[in-house]
Structure formats: structure tokens, C-alpha cells
N, C-alpha and C positions, 0 to 999 in steps of 0.2 A: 355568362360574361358578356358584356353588350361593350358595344365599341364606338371606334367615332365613324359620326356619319359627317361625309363631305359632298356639297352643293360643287360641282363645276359649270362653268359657264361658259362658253362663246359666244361674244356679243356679235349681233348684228341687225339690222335695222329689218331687212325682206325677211330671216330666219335668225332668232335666236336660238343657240342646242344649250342642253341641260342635262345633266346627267349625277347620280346619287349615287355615291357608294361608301362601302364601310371598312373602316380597317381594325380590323382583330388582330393586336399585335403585327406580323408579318405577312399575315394573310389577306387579299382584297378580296369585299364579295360586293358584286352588282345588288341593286338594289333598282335602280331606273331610268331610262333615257329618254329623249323627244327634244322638240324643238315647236316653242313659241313662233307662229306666223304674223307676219302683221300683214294686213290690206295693203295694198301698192295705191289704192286709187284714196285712202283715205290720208288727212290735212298730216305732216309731220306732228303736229301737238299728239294728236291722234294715236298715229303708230309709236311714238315713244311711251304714250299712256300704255297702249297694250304691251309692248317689251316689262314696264313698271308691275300691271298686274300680273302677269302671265306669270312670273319669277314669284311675286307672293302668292300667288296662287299654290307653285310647284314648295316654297317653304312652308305653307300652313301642309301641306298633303303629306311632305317626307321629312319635315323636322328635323332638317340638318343641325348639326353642332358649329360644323366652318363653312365657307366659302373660297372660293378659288375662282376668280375670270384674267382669262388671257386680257394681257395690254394691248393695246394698239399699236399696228405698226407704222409708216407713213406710205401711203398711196401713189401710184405716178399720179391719179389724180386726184386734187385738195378735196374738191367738193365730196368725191366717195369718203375720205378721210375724215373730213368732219361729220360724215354725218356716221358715219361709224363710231365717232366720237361721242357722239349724241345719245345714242343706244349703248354705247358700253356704262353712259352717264346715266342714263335710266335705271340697269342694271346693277349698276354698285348702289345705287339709291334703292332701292328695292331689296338686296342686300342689308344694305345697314337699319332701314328702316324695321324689317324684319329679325333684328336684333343679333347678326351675324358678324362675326370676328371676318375679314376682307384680305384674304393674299394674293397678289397680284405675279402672273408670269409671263415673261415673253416667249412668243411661238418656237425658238428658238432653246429656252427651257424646258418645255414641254416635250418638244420632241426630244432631245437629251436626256429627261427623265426619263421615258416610254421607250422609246425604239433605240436611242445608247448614241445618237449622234444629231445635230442640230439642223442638217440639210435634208430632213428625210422627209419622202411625199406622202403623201394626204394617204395613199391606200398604205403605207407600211403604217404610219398610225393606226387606221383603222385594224387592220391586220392584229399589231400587238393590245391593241384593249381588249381582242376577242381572248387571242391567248391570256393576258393578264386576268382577265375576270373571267373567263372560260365563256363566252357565250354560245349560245348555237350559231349565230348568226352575224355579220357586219351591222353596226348601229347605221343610219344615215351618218355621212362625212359631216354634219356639224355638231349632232349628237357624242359620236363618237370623239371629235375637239374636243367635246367638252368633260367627255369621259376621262379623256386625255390627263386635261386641266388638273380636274379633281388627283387625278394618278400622280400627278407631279407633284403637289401637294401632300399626297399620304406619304410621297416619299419623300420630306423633306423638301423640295424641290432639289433635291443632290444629283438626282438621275441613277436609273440603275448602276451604272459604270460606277458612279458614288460609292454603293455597295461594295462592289469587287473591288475596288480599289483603296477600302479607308488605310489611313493610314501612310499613304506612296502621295505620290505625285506624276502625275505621267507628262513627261519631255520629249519630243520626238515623235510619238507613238511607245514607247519604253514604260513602263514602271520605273519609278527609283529609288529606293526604300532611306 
């Protein structure tokens, strides 16, 4: 029984993360992680070429079905925000080009989906993609995002809590059937 394979992404210009995994029904399994570098000292045309091939590179290797990259969020400063902008623009290109279906989530989803609440830091992330996919080890913090991503994604993006809760609506902190 073969299942779906999901590309997640976290865009960023110095480190893009990438991460593979598969969903068999209710069960996730790893499949692979890393993170595209780009040269600091090379022209932006440049580093956004390498965010572009890096990602086709990683869909010709693991022949994802979907894709999944976090949104952007806004920066205290513009110029880091645009050019974040830039690379996540790379990214979705590279994506579509590569003939991939494009869901998009905000950081604030992701973590909702993964760790059950939207304020949670970078290490509880890391933390539950090892639990989720059982790894031996913590991915790198952008890998790992983007383990995330993809998690958020197999699950709907509903979030675990989704889960335990279909059907309610929670008020207060309460269930309410």
C-alpha cells in the first residue's frame, strides 16, 4: 500500500529546510530532511537561483505527490522581510514548476498542528517531529520547520487538537458538544 508523499518547506534566503514524509492512512513515516544553503557572498539573483535548484533537485530525488511551505510573516525589519519574500518566491516556483499541488501555512498553524498550540518555541517543534516520526535524533531547527510544515499538511492543517476534538468546538478552554 504506498501512500502520500509530502515535500515541506521553510523558506529562507542563508538556509532553506526541506523535509519528506509519507502518510499511510493515520500513520507518518520520515522519509528525509536537510536544508538547502545558499553563499552569503554570492549576487541575490544568485542565491535565489540556488533556493530554485536546490528544491528541484530535492523533488527529482524524493518524488513528492504535495507540497507544503510556510507563509511569511512580517519582520520588525522590511528589508529581512522582503528578501524572505524573495526565497519563499523561489520556492513556490520551484514547487510548481516541478508539477506539485502548493498548500500554504502560517507559522502559527504549523505549530497548532504539531505541538497543540500556536505560541510554541522552535525546540517543542523540534521536540514533537522526533516524537511524530519517531526519529533517533533532533532534525536541525529549519529542517525540522519544515518537517513541521509537511505534518501540518498530512494533517489537514486541523492540528492535532483537530483530532480530539472533531465534532466540539472549544470556548474558554472547555469542549462544547
Amino acid at each position: 500500500m504506498s501512500g502520500v508523499r509530502i515535500l515541506g518547506i521553510d523558506p529562507g534566503l542563508r538556509v532553506t529546510g526541506f523535509g519528506v514524509i509519507e502518510k499511510h492512512g493515520n500513520q507518518l513515516v520520515y522519509v528525509a530532511s536537510g536544508c538547502i544553503k545558499s553563499n552569503e557572498k554570492q549576487s541575490l539573483p544568485e542565491r535565489i537561483g540556488t533556493v530554485f535548484a536546490g528544491i528541484g533537485e530535492v523533488i527529482a530525488t524524493y518524488r513528492p505527490d504535495q507540497s507544503a511551505i510556510e507563509k511569511v510573516f512580517v519582520n520588525v525589519n522590511p528589508q529581512s522581510t522582503l528578501l524572505l519574500g524573495q526565497a519563499r518566491g523561489a520556492a513556490m516556483s520551484a514547487l510548481v514548476h516541478g508539477g506539485l499541488p502548493v498548500a500554504e501555512y502560517t507559522a502559527l498553524q504549523v505549530k497548532q498542528a504539531v505541538v497543540g498550540h500556536g505560541k510554541a518555541a522552535k525546540e517543542q517543534v523540534q521536540e514533537m517531529v522526533v516524537r511524530l516520526l519517531g526519529l533517533p535524533g533532533a532534525p536541525t531547527a529549519d529542517a525540522a520547520d519544515a518537517l513541521a510544515c509537511a505534518i501540518a499538511h498530512a494533517h489537514g492543517g486541523q492540528g492535532l487538537g483537530a483530532l480530539a476534538t472533531a465534532g466540539y468546538r472549544v470556548r474558554g478552554g472547555r469542549l462544547i458538544g
